[in-house]
C-alpha positions as CSV (number, residue, x, y, z in Angstrom):
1,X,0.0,0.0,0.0
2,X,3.1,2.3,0.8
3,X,4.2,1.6,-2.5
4,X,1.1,2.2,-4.0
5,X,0.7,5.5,-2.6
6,X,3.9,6.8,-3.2
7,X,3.9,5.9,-6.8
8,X,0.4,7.7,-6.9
9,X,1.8,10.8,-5.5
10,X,4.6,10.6,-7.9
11,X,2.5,10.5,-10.8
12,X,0.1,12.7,-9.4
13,X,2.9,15.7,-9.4
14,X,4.0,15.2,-12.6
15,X,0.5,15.6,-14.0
16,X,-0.2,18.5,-11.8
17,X,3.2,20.2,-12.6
18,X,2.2,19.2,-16.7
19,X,0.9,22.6,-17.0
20,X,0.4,26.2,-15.6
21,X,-2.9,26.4,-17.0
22,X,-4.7,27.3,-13.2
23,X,-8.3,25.6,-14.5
24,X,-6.5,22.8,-15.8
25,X,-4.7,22.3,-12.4
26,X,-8.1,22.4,-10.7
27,X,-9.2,19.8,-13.3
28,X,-6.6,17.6,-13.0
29,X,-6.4,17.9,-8.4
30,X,-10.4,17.2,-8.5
31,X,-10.4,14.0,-10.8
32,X,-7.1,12.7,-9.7
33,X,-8.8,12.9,-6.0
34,X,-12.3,11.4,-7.2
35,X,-10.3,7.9,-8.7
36,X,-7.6,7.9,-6.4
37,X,-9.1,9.0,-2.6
38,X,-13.2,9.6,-2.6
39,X,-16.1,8.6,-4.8
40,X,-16.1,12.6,-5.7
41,X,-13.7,15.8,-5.0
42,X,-14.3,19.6,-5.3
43,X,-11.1,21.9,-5.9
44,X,-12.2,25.3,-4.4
45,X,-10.3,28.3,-5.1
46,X,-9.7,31.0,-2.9
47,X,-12.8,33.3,-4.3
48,X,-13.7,37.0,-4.2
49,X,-16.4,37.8,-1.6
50,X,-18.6,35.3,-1.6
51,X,-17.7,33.8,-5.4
52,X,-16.2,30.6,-5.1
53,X,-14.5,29.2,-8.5
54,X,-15.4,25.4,-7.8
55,X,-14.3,22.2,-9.8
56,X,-16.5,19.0,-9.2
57,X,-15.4,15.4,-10.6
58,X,-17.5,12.0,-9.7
59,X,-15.0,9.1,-9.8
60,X,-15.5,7.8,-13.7
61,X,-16.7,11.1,-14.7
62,X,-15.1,14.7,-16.0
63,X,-14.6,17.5,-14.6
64,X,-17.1,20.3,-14.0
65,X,-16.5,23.7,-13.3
66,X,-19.1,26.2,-12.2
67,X,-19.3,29.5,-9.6
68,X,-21.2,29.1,-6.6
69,X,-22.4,32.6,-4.6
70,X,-21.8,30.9,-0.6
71,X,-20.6,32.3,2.3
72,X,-17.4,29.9,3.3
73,X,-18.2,30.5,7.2
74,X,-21.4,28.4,7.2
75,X,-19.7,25.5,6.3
76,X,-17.4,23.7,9.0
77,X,-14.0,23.6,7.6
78,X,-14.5,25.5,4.2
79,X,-13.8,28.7,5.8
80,X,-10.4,27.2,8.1
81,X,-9.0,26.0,4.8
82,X,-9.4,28.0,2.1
83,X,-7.6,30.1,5.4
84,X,-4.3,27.7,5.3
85,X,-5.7,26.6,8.9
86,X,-5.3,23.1,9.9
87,X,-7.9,20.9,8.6
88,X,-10.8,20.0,10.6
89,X,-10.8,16.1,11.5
90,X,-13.6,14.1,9.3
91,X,-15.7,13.2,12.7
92,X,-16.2,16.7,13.4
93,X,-17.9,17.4,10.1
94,X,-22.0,16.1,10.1
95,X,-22.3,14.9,6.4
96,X,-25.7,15.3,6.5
97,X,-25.2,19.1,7.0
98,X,-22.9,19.2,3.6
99,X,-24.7,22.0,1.3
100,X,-26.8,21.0,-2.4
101,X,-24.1,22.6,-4.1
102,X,-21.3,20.4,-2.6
103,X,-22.9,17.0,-3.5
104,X,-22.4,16.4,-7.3
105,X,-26.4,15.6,-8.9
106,X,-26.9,11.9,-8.4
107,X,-24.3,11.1,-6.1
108,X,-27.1,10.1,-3.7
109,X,-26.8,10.4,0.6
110,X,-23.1,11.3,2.1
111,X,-21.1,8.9,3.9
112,X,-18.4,10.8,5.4
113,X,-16.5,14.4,4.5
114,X,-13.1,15.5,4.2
115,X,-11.9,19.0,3.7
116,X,-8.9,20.3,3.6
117,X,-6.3,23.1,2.6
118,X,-4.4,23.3,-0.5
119,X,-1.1,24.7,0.7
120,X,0.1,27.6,-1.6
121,X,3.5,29.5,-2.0
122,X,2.8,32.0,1.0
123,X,-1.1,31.8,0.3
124,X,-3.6,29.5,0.5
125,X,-4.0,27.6,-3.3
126,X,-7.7,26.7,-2.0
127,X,-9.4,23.9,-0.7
128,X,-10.4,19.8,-1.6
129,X,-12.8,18.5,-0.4
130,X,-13.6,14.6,-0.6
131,X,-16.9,13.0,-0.5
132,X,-17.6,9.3,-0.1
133,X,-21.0,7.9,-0.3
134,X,-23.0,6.4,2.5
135,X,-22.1,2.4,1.7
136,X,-18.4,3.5,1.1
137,X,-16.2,3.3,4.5
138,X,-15.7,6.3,6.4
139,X,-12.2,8.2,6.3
140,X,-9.6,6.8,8.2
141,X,-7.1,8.8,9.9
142,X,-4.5,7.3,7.9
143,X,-6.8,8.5,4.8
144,X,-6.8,12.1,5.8
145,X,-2.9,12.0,6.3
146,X,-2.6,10.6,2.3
147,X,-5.2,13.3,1.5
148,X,-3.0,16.3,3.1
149,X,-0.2,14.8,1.2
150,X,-1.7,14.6,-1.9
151,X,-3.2,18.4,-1.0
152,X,0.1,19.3,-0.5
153,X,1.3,18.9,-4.0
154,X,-1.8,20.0,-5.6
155,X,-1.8,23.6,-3.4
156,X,1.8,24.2,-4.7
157,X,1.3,23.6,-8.6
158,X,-1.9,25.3,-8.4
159,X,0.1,28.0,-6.5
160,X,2.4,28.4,-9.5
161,X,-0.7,28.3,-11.9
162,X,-1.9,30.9,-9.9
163,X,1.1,33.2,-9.9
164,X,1.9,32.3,-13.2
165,X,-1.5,33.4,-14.6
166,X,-1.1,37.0,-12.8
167,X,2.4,37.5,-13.7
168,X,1.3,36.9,-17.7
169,X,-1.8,39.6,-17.0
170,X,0.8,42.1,-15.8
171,X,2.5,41.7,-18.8
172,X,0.0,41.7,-21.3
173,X,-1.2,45.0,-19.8
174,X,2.3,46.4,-19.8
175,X,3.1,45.0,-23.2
176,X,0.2,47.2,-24.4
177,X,2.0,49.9,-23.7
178,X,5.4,48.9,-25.5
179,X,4.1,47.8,-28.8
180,X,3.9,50.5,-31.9
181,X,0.4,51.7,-32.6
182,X,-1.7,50.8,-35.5
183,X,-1.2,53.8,-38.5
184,X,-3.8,54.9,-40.1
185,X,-5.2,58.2,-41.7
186,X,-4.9,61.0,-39.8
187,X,-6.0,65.1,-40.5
188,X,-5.5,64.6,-44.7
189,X,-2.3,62.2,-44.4
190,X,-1.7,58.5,-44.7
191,X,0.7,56.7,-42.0
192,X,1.8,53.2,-42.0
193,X,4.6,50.9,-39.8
194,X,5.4,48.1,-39.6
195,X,7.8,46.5,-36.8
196,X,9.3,43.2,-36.3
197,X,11.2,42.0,-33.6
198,X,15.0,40.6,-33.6
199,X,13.4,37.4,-31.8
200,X,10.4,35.7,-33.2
201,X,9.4,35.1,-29.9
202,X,9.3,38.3,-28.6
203,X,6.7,40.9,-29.4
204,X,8.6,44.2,-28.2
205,X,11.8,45.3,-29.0
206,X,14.4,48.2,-29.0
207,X,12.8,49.7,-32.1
208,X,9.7,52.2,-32.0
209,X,7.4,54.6,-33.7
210,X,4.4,56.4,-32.8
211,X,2.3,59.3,-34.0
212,X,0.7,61.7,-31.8
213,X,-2.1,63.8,-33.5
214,X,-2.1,67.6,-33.9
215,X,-3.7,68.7,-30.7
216,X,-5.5,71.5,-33.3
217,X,-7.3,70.9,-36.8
218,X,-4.5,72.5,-39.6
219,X,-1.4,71.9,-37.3
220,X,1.1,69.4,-38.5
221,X,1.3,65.8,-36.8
222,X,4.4,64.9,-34.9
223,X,5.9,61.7,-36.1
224,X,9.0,59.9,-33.8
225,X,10.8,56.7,-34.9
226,X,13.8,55.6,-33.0
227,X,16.5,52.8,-32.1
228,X,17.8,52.0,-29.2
229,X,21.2,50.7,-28.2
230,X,20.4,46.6,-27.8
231,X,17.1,44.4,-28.3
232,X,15.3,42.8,-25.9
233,X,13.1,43.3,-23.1
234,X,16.0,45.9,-21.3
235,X,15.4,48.0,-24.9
236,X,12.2,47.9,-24.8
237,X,12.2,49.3,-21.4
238,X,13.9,52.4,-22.4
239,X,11.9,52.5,-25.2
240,X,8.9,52.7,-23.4
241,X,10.4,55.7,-21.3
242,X,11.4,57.7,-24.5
243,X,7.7,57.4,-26.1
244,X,6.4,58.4,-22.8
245,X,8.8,61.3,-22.4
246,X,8.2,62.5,-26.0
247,X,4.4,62.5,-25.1
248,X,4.9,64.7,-22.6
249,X,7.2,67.3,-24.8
250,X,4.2,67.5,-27.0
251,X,3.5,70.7,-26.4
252,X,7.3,71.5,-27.8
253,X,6.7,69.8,-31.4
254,X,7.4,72.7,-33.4
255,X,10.7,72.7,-31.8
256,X,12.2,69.4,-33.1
257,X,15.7,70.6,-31.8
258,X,14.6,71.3,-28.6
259,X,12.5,68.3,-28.0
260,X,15.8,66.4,-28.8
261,X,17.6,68.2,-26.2
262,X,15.2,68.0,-23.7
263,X,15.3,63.9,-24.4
264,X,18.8,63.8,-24.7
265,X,18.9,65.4,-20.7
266,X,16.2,63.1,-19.4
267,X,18.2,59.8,-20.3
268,X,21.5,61.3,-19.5
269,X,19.9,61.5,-15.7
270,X,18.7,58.4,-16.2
271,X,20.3,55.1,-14.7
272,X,20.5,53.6,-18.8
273,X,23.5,53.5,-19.8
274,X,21.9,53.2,-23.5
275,X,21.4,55.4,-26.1
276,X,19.5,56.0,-28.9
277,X,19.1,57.2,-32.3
278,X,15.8,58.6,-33.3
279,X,13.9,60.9,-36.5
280,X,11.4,63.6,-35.9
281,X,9.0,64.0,-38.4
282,X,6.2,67.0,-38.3
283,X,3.3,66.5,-41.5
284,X,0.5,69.0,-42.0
285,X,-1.7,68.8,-45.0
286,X,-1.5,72.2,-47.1
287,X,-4.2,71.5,-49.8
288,X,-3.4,69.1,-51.8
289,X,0.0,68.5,-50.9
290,X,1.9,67.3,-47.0
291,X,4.3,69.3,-45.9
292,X,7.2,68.1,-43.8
293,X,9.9,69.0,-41.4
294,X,12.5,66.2,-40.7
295,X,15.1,66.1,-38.1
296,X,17.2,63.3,-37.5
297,X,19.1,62.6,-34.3
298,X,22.2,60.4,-35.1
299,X,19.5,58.5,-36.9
300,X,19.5,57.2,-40.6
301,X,17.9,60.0,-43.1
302,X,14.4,59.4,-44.4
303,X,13.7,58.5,-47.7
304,X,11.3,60.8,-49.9
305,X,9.9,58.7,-52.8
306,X,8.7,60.8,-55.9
307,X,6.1,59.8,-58.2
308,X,8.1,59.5,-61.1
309,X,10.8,57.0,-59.3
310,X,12.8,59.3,-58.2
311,X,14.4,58.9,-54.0
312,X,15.5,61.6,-52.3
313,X,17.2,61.3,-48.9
314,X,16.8,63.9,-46.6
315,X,19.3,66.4,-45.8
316,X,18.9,65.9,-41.9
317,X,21.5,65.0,-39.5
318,X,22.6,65.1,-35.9
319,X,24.0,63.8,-33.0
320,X,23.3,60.5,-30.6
321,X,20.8,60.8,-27.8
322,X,21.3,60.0,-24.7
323,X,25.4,59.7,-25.3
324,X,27.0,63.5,-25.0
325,X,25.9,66.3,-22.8
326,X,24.5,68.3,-25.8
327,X,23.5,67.4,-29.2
328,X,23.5,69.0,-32.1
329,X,20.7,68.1,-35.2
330,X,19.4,70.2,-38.8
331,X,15.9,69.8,-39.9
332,X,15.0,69.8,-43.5
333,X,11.8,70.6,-44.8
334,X,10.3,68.7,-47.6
335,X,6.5,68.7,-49.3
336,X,5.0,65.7,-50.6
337,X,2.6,66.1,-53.9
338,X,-0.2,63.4,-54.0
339,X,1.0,59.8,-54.4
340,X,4.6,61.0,-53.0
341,X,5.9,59.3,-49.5
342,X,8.3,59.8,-46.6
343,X,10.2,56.1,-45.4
344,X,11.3,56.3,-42.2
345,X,13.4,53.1,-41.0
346,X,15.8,52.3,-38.7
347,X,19.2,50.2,-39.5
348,X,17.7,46.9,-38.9
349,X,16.6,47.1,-42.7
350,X,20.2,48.1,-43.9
351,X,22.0,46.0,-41.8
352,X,20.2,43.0,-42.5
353,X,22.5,40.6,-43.1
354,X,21.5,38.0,-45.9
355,X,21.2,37.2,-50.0
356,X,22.5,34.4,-51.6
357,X,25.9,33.7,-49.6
358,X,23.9,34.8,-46.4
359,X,26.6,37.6,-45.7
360,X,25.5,40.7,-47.8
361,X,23.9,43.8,-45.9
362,X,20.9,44.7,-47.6
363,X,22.1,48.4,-47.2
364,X,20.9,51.4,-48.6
365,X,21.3,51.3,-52.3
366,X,19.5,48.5,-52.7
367,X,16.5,50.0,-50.2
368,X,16.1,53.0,-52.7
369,X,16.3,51.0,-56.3
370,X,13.5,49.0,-53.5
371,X,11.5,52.1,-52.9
372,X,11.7,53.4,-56.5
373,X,9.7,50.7,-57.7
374,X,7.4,51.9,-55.3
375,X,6.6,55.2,-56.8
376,X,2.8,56.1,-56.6
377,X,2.0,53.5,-54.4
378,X,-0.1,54.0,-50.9
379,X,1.5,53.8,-47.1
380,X,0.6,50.7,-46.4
381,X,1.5,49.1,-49.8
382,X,5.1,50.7,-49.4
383,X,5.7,49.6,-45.6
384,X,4.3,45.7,-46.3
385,X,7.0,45.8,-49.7
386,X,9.7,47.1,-48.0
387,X,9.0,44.4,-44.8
388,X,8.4,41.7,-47.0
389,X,11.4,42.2,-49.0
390,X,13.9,42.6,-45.6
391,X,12.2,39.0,-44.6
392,X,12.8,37.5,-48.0
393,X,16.7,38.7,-47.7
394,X,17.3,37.2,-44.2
395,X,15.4,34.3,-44.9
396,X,15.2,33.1,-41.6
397,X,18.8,34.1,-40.3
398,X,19.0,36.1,-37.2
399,X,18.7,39.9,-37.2
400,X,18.3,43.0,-35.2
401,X,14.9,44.7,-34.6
402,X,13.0,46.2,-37.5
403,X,10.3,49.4,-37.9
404,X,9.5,51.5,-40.7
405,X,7.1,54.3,-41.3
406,X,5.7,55.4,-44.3
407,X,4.2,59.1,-44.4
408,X,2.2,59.6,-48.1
409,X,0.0,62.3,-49.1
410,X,-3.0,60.8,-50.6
411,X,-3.9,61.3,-54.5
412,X,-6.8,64.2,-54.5
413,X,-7.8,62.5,-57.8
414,X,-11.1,60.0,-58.7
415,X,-11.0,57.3,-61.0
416,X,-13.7,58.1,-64.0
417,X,-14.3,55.4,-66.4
418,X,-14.1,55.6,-69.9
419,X,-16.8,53.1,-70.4
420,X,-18.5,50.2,-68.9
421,X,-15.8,47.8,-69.7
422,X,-12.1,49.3,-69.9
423,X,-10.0,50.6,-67.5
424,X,-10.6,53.8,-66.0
425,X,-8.4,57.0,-66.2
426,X,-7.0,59.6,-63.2
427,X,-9.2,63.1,-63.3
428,X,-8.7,66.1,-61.5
């Protein structure tokens, strides 16, 4: 029997500690207790209020989760365990007195009632309680020792379930905040980004873009797009605090230089030891047309593709930020006529490492004769080519993060048709 039971316990954790999926590990601690200790278990959760999260498994049957709305101190030995108290002995609990909702539908009159704690990490994991029928024999003592073991092991994967399951919602709700925004038409001006990650596992990065809104109808748009110093989850936290600084300069984003500066200041006082590189770009339509003022600190020069094929880089440059007590940076204006676009992009793209021998940077030459095929095509064409065509060059291989932003002004023209059947023509 000693044998037995420790074989049982044995194959008990490793189906508990199988997964870190908390209702799964209430699943598997109720029917594992229904075959293996009573003719039916209950995993009780530790609840809010009065909502208790219950599991209920007949032996030979599945589990069943449900809520039930009870108040733990009406029942003799809930309450002390779903506490971490000692359990109360089996003899002191009248199973006639055990509630509807504790007896599973057709399990007919109660023999005999165990309940007791489910030992957490530092906190009660809950409670399991064990029912056996009327003609089944009672508990033993030696019973409700093997039960607290067998508690034992289910309170501390449930316990990991548990802290596992909070620690993911914490970062799912902070991982909101670190991933780039979704572009899309803003005040007379198309946006589009895309970003991709150095690991395909990871969803946030060093790279980043955002665009904040004119805070008045007919002012320009401020556009940032940055790279910091390493990848990873330690870039992305840096990240984070340059987007959220930037959001508060807002009120500065005519002043590209001294939005920079002010930047540059708040990470030097930081404890980073990182820098960045990062491109400022302001849009306002004007008519027909998107005006632009670029400013680039220590950051690659965006790319202005004309309609007729023609790519421009930006005269823009500065200084690091983040690395010296002052920076320095130019800003170049620029206009966009309809069907023209701004590529911002960050190194990732150039420095892609890749082609036939696997060694070739894709670099920046090959980026513009990219980008001049895309004359007169939308935002969101010209960020998906340029993406896809980075992927297709590393093919697979590792790389460092990449995001690009594509600023267009939209064509002010309709499509007419010439007749029912042939294609139609541009018209002013």
């Amino acid at each position: 029997m000693e044998r037995e039971r420790t074989a049982f316990l044995a194959a008990a954790s490793s189906a508990l500690l199988s997964s870190l999926n908390l209702g799964r590990c209430m699943d598997v601690t109720a029917q594992l207790a229904a075959e293996n200790l009573a003719d039916a278990a209950l995993t009780i959760a530790p609840g809010r209020g009065n909502r208790l999260p219950v599991v209920t498994c007949l032996r030979g049957g599945a589990p069943a989760p449900s809520t039930v709305m009870v108040d733990p101190d009406g029942i003799p030995g809930l309450s002390e365990a779903l506490r971490g108290f000692p359990p109360v002995p089996s003899r002191w609990i009248d199973p006639a007195a055990a509630p509807a909702w504790m007896v599973p539908e057709g399990f007919g009159p109660v023999g005999s009632v165990v309940i007791t704690p489910l030992p957490g990490h530092g906190v009660p994991a809950g409670a399991l309680v064990l029912l056996r029928k009327s003609e089944s024999e009672a508990f033993s003592s030696e019973e409700e020792v093997f039960a607290r073991l067998f508690a034992a092991r289910a309170g501390a994967a449930l316990s990991a379930a548990r802290l596992y399951a909070e620690q993911t919602v914490i970062s799912d709700v902070l991982m909101q905040e670190l991933l780039p925004p979704v572009l899309h038409h803003i005040s007379g001006v198309d946006y589009a980004g895309r970003y991709r990650p150095a690991a395909d596992h990871e969803r946030i990065g060093g790279d980043f873009y955002d665009v904040h809104p004119a805070a008045v109808d007919g002012e320009a748009s401020l556009v940032s797009l940055g790279d910091v110093c390493g990848k990873g989850l330690e870039a992305a936290v840096l990240t984070g605090k340059i987007r959220n600084t930037l959001h508060a300069l807002l009120p500065l984003a005519d002043d590209h230089q001294r939005m920079l500066s002010l930047l540059n200041t708040a990470l030097l006082s930081s404890h980073h030891t990182r820098f960045a590189t990062m491109v400022l770009a302001s849009a306002v339509r004007r008519e027909n047309a998107v005006d632009l003022r670029l400013t680039s600190g220590g950051h690659p020069s965006p790319l202005i593709v004309r309609t007729d094929g023609t790519v421009e880089e930006a005269d823009t440059h500065g200084t690091l930020i983040g690395a010296l007590p002052t920076i320095s940076a130019t800003t170049a204006t620029a206009t966009l006529a309809p069907g023209e676009a701004c590529v911002l992009y960050t190194d990732g793209i150039t420095e892609a490492k890749g082609g036939p021998l696997g060694d070739a940077q894709f670099g920046e030459a090959r980026l513009k004769r990219a980008l001049a095929r895309c004359a007169g095509m939308p935002a969101e064409g010209i960020a998906e080519h340029v993406h896809m065509l980075a992927d297709q060059w590393l093919n697979g291989r590792s790389h460092d993060d990449i995001a690009v932003v594509v600023i267009s002004a939209p064509r002010t023209h309709h499509l007419s048709a010439v007749d029912g059947h042939t294609r139609g023509r541009y018209t002013a």
